[in-house]
N, C-alpha and C positions, 0 to 999 in steps of 0.2 A: 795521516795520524802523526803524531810527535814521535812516538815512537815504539818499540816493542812495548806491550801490555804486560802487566806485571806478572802474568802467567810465562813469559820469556825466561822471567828473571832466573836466578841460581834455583838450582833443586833443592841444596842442601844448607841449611841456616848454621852448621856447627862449623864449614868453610868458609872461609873469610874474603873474601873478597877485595883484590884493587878498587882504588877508585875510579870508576869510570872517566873518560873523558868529557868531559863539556856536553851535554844532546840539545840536540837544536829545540824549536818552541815552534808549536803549529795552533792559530788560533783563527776560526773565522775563514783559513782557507791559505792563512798568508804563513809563511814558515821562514823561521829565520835562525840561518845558519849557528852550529855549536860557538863559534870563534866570534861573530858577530855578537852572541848573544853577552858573552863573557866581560868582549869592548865596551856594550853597551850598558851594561846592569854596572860594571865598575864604575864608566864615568859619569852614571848616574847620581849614585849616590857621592863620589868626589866632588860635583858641581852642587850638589846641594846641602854639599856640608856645612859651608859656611853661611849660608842662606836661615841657617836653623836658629833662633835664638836658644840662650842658655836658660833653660827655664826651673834650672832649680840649684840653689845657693851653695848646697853642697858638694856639686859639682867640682863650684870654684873653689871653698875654702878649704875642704877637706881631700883634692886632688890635685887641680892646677895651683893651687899657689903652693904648698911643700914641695910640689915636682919643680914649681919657680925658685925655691929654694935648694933644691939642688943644682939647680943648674947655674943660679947667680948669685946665691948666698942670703937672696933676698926674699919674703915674700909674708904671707899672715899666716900665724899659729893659732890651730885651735886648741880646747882642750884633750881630742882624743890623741894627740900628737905628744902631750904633756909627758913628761918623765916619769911622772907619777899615777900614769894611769894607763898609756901604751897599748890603747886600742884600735890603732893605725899600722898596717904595715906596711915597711918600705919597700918591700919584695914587690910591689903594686908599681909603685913608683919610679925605681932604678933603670925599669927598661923604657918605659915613657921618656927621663931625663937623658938615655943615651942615646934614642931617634934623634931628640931636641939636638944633641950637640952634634951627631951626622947631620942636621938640617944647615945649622950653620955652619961649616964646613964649606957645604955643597953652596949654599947662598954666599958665601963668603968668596970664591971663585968666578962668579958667574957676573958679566957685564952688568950694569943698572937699567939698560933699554932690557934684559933678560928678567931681569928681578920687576920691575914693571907693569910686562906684559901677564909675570907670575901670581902677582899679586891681584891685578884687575878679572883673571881667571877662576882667582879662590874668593871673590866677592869683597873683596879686600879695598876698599873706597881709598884708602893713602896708605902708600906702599911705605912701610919700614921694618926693617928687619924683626925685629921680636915677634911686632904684631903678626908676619909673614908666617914666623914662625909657629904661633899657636894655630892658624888659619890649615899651616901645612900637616899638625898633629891631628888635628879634630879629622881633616881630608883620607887621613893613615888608617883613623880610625872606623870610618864610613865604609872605605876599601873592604877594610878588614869582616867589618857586617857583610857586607856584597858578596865575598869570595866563600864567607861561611851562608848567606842564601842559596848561590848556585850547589853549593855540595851538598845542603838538604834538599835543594830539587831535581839532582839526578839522583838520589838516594827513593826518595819516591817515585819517579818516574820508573825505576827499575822495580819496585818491592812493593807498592800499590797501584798509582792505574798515573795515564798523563793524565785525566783530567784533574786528578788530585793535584798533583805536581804542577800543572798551568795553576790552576786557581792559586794554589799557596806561590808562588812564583809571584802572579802578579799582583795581589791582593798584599803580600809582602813590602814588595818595592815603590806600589802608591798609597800605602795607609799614612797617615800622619802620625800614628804613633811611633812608625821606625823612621818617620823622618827625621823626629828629632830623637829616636835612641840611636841612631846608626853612627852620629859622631859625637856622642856621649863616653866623656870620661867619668866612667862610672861602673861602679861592680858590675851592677844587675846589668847593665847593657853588658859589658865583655861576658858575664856568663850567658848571655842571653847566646852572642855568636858560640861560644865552649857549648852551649846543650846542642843548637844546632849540628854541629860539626860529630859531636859525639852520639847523638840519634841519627845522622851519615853514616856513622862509624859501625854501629849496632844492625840498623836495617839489613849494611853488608855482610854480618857475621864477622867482622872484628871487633869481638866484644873487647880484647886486651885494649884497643886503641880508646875504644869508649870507655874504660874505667878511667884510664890514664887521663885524659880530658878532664874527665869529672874530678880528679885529685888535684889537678890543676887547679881546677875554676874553683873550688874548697878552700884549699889551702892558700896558696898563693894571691888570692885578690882580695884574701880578709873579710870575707861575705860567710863567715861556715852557715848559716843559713840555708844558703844552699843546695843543701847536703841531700836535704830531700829529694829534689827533682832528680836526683841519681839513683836512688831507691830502688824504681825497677830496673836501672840500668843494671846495679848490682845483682838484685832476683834474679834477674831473667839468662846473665851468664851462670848465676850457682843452678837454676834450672838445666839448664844445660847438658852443665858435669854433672847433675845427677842424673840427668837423662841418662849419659855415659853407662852410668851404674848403672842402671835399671836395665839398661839394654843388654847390660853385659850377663848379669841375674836371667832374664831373658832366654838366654842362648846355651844359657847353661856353662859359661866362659866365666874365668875370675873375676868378679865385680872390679870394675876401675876407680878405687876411691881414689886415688888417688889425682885425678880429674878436679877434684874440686878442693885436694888440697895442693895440689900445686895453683891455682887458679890466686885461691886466698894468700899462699904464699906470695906470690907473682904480686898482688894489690899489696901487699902488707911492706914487697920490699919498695915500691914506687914510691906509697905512700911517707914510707920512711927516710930515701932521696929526696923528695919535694920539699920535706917537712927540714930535713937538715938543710938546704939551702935556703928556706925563706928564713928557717932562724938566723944564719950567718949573716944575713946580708941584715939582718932587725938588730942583730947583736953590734953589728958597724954600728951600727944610728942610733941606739938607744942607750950603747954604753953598758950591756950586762942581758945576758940572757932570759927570754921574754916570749911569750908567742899572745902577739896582738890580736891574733883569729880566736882563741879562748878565750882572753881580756873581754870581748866586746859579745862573744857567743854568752857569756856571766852576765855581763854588764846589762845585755839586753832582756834576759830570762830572772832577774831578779826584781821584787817589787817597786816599781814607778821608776822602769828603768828609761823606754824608747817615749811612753805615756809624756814625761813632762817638756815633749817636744810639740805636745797637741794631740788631740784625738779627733777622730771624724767620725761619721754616718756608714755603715756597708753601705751607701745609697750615692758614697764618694767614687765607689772602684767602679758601680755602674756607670756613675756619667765619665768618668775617665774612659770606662772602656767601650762607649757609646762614641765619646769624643772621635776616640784616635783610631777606630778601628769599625765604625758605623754598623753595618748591618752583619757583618766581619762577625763582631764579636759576639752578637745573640747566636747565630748558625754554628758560630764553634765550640759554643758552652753547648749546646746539644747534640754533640757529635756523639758521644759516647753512649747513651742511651739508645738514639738512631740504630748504631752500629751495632751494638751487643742485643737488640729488639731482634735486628735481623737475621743475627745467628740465633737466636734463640727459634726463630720463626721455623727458618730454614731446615733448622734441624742436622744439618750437615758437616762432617768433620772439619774441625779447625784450618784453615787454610795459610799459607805463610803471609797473606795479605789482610786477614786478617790479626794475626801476631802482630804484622807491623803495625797497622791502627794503632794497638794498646799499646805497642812502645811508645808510640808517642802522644797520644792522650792523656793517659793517665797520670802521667805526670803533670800535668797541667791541673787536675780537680785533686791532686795529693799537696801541690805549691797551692790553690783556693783555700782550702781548707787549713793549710796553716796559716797565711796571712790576714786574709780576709775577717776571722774572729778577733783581732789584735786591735786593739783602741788604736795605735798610732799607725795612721796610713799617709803613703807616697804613693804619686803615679810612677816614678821608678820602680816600684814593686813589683811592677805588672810588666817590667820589660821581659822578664824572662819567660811567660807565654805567650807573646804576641804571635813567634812563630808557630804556637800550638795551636792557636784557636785560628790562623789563616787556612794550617792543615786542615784543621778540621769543618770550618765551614766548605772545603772542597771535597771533604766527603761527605755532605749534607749536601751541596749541589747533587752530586756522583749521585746518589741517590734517588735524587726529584727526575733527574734525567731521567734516568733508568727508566721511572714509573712511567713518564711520561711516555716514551719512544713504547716503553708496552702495551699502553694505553691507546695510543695511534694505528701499533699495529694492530691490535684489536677492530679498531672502529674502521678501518679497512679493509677489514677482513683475509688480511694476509700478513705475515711476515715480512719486516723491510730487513733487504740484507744488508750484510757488515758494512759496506760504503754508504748505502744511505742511513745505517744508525751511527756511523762516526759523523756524519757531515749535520745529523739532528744535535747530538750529543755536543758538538764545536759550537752548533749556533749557539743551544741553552745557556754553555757556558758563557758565551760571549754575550750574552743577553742577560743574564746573572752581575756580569762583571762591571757592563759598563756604568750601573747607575752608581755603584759601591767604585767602583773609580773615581767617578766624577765628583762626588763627595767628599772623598780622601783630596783627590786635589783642592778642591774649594777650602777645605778643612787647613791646610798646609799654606796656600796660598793666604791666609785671615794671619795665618801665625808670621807669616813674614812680612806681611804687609804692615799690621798694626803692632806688632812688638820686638820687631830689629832693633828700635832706637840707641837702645843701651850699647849694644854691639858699635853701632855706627859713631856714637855718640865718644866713644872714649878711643875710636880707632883716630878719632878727628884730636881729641885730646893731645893724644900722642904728636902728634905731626905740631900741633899748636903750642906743648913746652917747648918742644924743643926751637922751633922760629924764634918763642918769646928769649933762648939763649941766658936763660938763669944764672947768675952767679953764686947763688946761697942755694941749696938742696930747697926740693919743691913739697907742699903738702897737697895732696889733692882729698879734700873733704868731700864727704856724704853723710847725710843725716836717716832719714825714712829709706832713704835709698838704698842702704847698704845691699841688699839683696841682689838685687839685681850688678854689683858688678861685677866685670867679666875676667880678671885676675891681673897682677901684675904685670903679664904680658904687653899689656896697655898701652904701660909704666913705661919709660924712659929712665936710664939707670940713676939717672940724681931726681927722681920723684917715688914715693912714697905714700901710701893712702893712710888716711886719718878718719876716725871718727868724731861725728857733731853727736850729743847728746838727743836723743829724739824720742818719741811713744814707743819704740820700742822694750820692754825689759827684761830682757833675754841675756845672756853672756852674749860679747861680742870675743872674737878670736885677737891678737893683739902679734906684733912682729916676732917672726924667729930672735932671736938673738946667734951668734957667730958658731955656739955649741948644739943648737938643733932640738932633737930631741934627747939629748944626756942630760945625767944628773946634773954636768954644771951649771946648764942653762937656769934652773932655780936659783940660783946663788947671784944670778946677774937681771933677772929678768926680770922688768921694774912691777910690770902686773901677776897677777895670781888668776890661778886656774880654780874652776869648780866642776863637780860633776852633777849640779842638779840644775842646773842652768838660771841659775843667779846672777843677778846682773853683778859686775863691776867695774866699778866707777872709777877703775884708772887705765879704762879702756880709751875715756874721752879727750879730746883736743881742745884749746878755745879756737876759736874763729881768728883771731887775731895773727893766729900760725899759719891761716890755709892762705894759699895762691890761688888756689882753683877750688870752688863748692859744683856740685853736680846736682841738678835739683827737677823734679819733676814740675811743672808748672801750669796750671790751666788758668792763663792770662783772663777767663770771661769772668775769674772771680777770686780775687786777691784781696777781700777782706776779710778785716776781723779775725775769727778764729779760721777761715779757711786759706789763712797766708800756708804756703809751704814753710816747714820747718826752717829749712836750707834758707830761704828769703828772711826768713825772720832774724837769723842771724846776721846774714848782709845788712840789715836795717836797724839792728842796735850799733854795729860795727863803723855804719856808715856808708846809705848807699851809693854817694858819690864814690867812693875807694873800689866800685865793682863796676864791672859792664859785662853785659851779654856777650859772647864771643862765636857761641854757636849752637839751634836747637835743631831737633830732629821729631816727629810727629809720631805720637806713641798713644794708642787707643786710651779715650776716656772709657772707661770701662761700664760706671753709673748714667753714661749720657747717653751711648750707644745701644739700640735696641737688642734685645736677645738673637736671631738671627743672625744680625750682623758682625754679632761678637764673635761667635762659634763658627761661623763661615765666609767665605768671599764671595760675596755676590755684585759685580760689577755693574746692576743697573738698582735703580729705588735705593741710589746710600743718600742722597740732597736729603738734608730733615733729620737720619735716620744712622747716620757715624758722626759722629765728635772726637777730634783729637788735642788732647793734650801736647804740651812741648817736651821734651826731653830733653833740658838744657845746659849750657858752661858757662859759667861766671869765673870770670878771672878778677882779681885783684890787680888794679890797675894807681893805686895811690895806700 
């Protein structure tokens, strides 16, 4: 068996508990050491950090390029950055910018046969320092998911059963949906590892550690959204201290209110720490005292606030959470019926294995319920219960098991003992797992195969300003494309990205200027900011400025009105004055059949994938 069964665990839930060590992982028969396990789950997710494409814009504009701006003065402003609206906090960003600058340090010392080998490890196709760098942060950050997997799955393994804990373990580490949150710079991912860590924290009876977490992940990442998913974490320590009371009442002993008001005390002064240092460090950047996490909790709860960024279907979170998390995600949205049917059944006093269930359920259909009714949907939204609904379809396994092994011993008309119901219970798991594996990878392997390009695409840029050896500062255009770029990091420090005027009519973000986010920056900053996302028009560049257009292209059909944007300007411009310099193959998405869009399947693609180019045009006259 993996290990002690959660009836091992602690007696008493009002004690708090160390963290465990690392417990090993027994699946099928095969078992792999704590120390192993730890090596292995971290270089996982490190190796396939950078493998993950960027799949959503705000990633870059709204994270890596102000954190680009910190660290080289350079990068694109958007409007929540604005002076005059301060719905960004820097407190998000500061400790990102000062990994950045330990990174180059360390690359800074290190041979170039070292930096290289560095580089070629983190998927890194042309090795140069910046790019190295963002390659090394996104790597930091995958880590960081991994280290907070392993501590929810010794936190279950001690507090509900291994099967639960194997299932969420591995259902975790090969979904596509944490493939590409795990080196996501972005709220909802970092909150996603902070609930993690802090539902460890709770399962053990440190509830103080798990408030603390959740005040973090509130405060500090500018998400107060949040807030919610901490809900029970708060109930469930005031539960507690009243417990306290009630037992003390009880006993006929002085009630201990005082239990829960030191408790609230204790959150009130954290909260109050937190909350002064993320203003301090907002107050550096903005020029005047400000809390960005209010700004944007207003901004977002007022009429056609998050709405005029789009709205979609509830029928969007389904296929998102179909996508990235396959049969995963139907078995974990019914965990909690399963489970509470069964204690109802049962009829039986509450268990600490069941407590733990609801800590970490419930939250998850308390975060549905506020998102899910809101017109404007992201698949980052959903980062924050991926790990809830893994847990929970291993307790809808945990379950079918059960019946089944009762079922058998039934039809045998005897009892199987404890070694042959763990060695049933390993198979089902294992038999459970592997088709929901196999899919997850399929799933992962479509997303990297068919939509790296961009990634590839500007890491090749990079290496190609600078051979080209510039003498005048570089424009690198994009039109339709904007989206999809991967951040300044790219960038070479005498290039700068520019916009082409395209169908899009949306605000586009436009450069820092030298003063950031202060009031000066208005006073210097050639463009204007809005907050309803209005276009403006002195966002764009003319073509005649750019060195470099970046342009998607499906060479089997270049006329007429299906010219790309980006060509069409090469072609008033003059297309003698451009040449191709380098494309990379990026999924037609209209050509390619449904199947092969949403998975990897390496036989039957002749016919049935189509790729477009993903290309660099240089100015070459």
């Amino acid at each position: 068996m993996v290990a002690a069964s959660a009836s091992s665990s602690s007696s008493t839930k009002n004690e708090p508990t160390a963290s465990p060590s690392p417990s090993p992982l027994t699946l099928g028969g095969v078992t792999v050491s704590s120390t192993t396990l730890v090596v292995l789950i971290v270089s996982l997710r490190i190796g396939l950090a950078n493998l993950a494409p960027i799949s959503d814009c705000d990633e870059v504009y709204n994270y890596w390029e102000p954190m680009h701006f910190l660290r080289f003065g350079t990068g694109m402003q958007t409007w929540e950055y604005g002076a005059q609206y301060a719905l960004r906090t820097y407190a998000y960003l500061v400790p990102m910018a000062l990994l950045s600058k330990m990174y180059e340090r360390f690359l800074s010392i290190l041979p170039s046969s070292l930096i290289g080998i560095l580089g070629r490890s983190l998927s890194l196709p042309f090795v140069a320092i910046k790019p190295l760098q963002f390659c090394m942060l996104r790597s930091t950050l995958a880590a960081m998911t991994a280290m907070s997997e392993i501590n929810l799955y010794n936190a279950l393994l001690q507090n509900i059963s291994p099967t639960v804990a194997t299932f969420f373990l591995i259902a975790s580490l090969s979904s596509a949906g944490m493939f590409h949150a795990a080196p996501a710079y972005l709220p909802s991912a970092h909150f996603m590892s902070c609930w993690m860590c802090s539902a460890a924290a709770q399962l053990r009876g440190n509830d103080a550690e798990a408030i603390v977490l959740g005040l973090i992940a509130v405060q500090a990442f500018g998400w107060p959204f949040s807030a919610v998913l901490f809900v029970t974490t708060g109930l469930w320590a005031v539960w507690k201290a009243a417990g306290t009371i009630m037992q003390g009442k009880s006993n006929g002993s002085a009630p201990n209110i005082g239990a829960v008001v030191r408790l609230l005390a204790r959150t009130a002064l954290h909260a109050t720490v937190i909350q002064i240092v993320v203003m301090t460090i907002d107050y550096f950047h903005y020029g005047k005292i400000v809390s960005p996490t209010f700004n944007i909790f207003v901004y977002n709860t007022k009429g056609q606030g998050d709405e005029l960024y789009g709205i979609e279907p509830l029928s969007y979170y389904a296929k998102n959470l179909f996508l990235n998390l396959n049969f995963v995600s139907i078995l974990g949205l019914f965990a909690l019926p399963v489970v509470v049917l069964k204690r109802l059944l049962k009829s039986c006093p509450t268990t600490e294995a069941f407590t733990s269930k609801m800590l970490v359920l419930l939250p998850m259909y308390v975060w549905l319920a506020i998102v899910a009714p809101r017109p404007h949907k992201e698949e980052r939204f959903l980062f924050p219960i991926y790990p809830m609904l893994c847990a929970g379809a291993g307790m809808i396994v945990e379950e079918v098991a059960s019946i089944i092994i009762h079922l058998m011993g039934q039809l045998i008309a005897s009892s199987l003992n404890r070694n042959d119901k763990n060695k049933t219970k390993q198979g089902l798991l294992a038999a459970a797992l592997i088709p929901i594996v196999l899919v997850s990878i399929s799933r992962s392997a479509a997303l990297v195969v068919n939509y790296s390009a961009p990634l590839k695409t500007y890491a090749h840029l990079h290496d190609a300003v600078i051979a080209a050896n510039h003498d005048t500062p570089v424009t690198v255009c994009v039109g339709g494309e904007w989206y999809r770029y991967p951040s300044s990091f790219y960038l070479p420090p005498n290039a700068h990205l520019g916009f082409l005027k395209s169908s899009f009519g949306g605000q586009l973000p436009q450069p820092f200027t030298e003063y950031g986010s202060q009031e000066k920056s208005l006073t210097v900053q050639k463009g204007k900011f809005n907050d309803m996302s209005e276009e403006e028009e002195d966002r764009y560049v003319d073509i005649k400025t750019c060195s470099y257009v970046i342009e998607l292209v499906n060479e089997d059909d270049t006329s007429g009105a299906h010219v790309p944007e980006g060509l069409q300007y090469i072609a008033k411009d003059g297309a003698k004055k451009w040449r191709q310099v380098a494309q990379y193959k990026y999924l037609s998405v209209d050509r390619t059949s449904f199947l092969h869009r949403i998975l990897y399947i390496p036989i039957f693609r002749n016919g049935h994938v189509v790729y477009d180019n993903y290309a660099i045009y240089q100015r070459v006259g």
